[in-house]
Each structure stands twice: as structure tokens, then as C-alpha cells.
ZADO-1210 file (C-alpha; in nm, 4 decimals, padded with zeros to 6 digits):
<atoms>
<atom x="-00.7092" y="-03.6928" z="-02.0316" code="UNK" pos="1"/>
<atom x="-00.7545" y="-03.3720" z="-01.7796" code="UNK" pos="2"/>
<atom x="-01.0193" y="-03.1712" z="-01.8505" code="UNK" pos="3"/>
<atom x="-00.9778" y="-02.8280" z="-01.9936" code="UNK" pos="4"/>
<atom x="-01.0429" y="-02.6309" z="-01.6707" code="UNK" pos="5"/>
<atom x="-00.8113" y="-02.8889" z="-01.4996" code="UNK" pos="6"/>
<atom x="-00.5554" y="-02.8111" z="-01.7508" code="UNK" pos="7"/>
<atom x="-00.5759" y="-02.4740" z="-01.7375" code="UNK" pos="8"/>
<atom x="-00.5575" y="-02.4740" z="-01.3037" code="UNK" pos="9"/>
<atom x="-00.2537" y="-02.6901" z="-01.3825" code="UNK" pos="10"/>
<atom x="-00.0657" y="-02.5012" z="-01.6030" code="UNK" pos="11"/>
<atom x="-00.1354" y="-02.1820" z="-01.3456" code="UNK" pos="12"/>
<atom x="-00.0007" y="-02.3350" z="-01.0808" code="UNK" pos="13"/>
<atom x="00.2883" y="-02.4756" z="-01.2474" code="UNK" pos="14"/>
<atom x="00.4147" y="-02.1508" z="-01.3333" code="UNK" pos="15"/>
<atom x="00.3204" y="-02.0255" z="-01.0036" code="UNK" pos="16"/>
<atom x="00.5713" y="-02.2351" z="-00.8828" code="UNK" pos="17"/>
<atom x="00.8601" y="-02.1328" z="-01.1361" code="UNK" pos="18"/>
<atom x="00.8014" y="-01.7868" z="-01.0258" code="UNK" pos="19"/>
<atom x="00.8095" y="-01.9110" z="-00.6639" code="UNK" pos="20"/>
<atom x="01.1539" y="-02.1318" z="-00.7118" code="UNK" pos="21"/>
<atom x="01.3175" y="-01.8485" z="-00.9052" code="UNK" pos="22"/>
<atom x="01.2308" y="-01.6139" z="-00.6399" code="UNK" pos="23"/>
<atom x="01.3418" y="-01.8133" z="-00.3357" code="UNK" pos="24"/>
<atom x="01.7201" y="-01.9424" z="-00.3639" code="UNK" pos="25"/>
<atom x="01.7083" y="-02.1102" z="-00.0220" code="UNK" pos="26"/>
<atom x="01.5694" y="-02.4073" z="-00.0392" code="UNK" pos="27"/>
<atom x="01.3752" y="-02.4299" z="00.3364" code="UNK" pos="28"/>
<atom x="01.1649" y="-02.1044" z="00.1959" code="UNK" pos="29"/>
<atom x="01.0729" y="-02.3655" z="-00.1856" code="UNK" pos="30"/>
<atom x="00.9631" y="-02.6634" z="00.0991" code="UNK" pos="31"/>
<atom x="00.7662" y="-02.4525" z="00.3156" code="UNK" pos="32"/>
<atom x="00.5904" y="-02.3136" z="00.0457" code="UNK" pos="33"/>
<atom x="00.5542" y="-02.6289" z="-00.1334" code="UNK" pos="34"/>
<atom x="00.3516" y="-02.7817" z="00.1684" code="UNK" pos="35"/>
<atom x="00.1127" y="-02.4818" z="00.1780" code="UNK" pos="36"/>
<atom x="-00.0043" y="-02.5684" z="-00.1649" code="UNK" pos="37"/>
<atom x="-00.0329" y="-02.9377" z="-00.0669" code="UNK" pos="38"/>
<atom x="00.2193" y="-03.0902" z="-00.2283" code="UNK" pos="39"/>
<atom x="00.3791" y="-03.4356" z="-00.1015" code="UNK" pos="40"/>
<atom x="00.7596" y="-03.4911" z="-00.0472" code="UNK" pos="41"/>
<atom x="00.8265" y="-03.8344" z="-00.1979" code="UNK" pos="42"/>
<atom x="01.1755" y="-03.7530" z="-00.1769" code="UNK" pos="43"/>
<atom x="01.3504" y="-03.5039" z="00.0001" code="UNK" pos="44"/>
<atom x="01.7294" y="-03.6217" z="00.0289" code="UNK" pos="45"/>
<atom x="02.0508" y="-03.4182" z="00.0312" code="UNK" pos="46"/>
<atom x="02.1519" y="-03.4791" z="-00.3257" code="UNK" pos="47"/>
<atom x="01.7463" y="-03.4801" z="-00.4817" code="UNK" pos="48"/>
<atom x="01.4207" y="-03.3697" z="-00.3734" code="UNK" pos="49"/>
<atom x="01.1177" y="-03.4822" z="-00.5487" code="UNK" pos="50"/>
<atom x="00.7433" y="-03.2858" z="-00.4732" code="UNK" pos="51"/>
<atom x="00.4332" y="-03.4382" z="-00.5954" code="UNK" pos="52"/>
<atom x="00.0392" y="-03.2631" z="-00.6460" code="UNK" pos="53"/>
<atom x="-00.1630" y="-03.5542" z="-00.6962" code="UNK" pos="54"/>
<atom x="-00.5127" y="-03.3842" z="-00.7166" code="UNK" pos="55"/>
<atom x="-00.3369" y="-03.1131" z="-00.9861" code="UNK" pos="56"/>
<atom x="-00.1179" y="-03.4385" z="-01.1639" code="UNK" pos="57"/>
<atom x="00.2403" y="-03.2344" z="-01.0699" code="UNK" pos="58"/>
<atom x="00.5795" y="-03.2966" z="-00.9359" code="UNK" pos="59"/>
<atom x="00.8382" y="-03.0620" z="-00.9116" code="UNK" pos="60"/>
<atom x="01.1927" y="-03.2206" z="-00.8706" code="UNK" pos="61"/>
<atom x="01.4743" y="-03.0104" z="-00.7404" code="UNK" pos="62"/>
<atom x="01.8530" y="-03.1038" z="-00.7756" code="UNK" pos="63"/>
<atom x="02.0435" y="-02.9779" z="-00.4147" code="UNK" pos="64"/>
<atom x="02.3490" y="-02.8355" z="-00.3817" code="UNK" pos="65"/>
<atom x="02.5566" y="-02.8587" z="-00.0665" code="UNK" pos="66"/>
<atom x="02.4888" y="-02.5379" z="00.0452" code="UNK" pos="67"/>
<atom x="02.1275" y="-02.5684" z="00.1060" code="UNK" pos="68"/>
<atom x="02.0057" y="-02.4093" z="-00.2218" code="UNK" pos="69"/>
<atom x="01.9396" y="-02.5900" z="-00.5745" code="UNK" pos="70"/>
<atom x="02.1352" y="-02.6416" z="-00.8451" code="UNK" pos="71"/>
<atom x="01.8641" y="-02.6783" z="-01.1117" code="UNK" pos="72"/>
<atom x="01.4556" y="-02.7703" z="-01.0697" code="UNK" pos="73"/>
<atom x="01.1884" y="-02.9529" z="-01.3297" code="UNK" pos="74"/>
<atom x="00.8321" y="-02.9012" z="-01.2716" code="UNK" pos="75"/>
<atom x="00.6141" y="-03.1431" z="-01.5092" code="UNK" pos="76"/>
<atom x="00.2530" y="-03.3110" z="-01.5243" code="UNK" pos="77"/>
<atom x="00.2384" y="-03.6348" z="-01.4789" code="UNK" pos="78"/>
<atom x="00.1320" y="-03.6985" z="-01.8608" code="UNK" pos="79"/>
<atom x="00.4392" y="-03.5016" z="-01.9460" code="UNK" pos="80"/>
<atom x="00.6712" y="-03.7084" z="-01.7402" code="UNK" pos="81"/>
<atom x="00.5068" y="-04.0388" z="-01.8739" code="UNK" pos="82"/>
<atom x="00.6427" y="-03.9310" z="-02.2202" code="UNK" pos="83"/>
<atom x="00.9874" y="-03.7852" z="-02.1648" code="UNK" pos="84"/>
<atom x="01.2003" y="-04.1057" z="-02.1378" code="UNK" pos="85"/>
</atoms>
């Protein structure tokens, strides 16, 4: 289990990065910015990308549409994603 002032960084940057996706419909603008806060592409395909924080325990996943933008977006915690089969 995090600790509390892990959780609490966690939960901050997760909805740092809602505010950020919502912001920024192009998806180029969502990598770039991404990378700056360290995240790791595990996938990053036309149809699907998938974003992972390992030190922070995130992963944003971003469903593409064919004009270079996203059709929808998850962000999670790894303990989240272990539960929601």
C-alpha cells in the first residue's frame, strides 16, 4: 500500500493530467507533455496509446482517432487498474 504522502502526490498529478488532456485536443501537444513528467510509452499505436509513471504507480491510456486527436482517455493507479476487471 502507497503511503499517504505518495497518495496524495498521486492523486495531484493524476488530475494534473485530466486538466492537461482536456486542455490539449491534439494529441502530439498530450505526448510531449507526457514525457516531461516522465512518463513511459508502452504503447503508442494508431488505434491505442498507453502511458505509464512507474515511480507515481500511473498509466494514462488514450483511445486515437484518425485525425490525430483522442476519442476518449483513462488515467488510473496501478492498484486501481488491478481491481477493475
Amino acid at each position: 500500500m502507497l503511503g499517504d504522502t505518495q497518495t496524495m502526490q498521486q492523486q495531484a498529478v493524476m488530475g494534473g493530467i485530466e486538466e492537461m488532456i482536456q486542455s490539449m485536443p491534439d494529441y502530439a501537444e498530450v505526448r510531449e507533455a507526457l514525457r516531461s513528467l516522465d512518463f513511459i510509452p508502452e504503447q503508442d499505436d494508431a488505434d491505442v496509446a498507453i502511458w505509464v509513471q512507474p515511480d507515481l504507480r500511473i498509466f494514462v491510456l488514450l483511445r486515437m482517432n484518425l485525425g490525430g486527436g483522442y476519442a476518449g482517455y483513462k488515467i488510473a493507479a496501478y492498484d486501481e487498474a488491478d481491481t477493475a476487471r
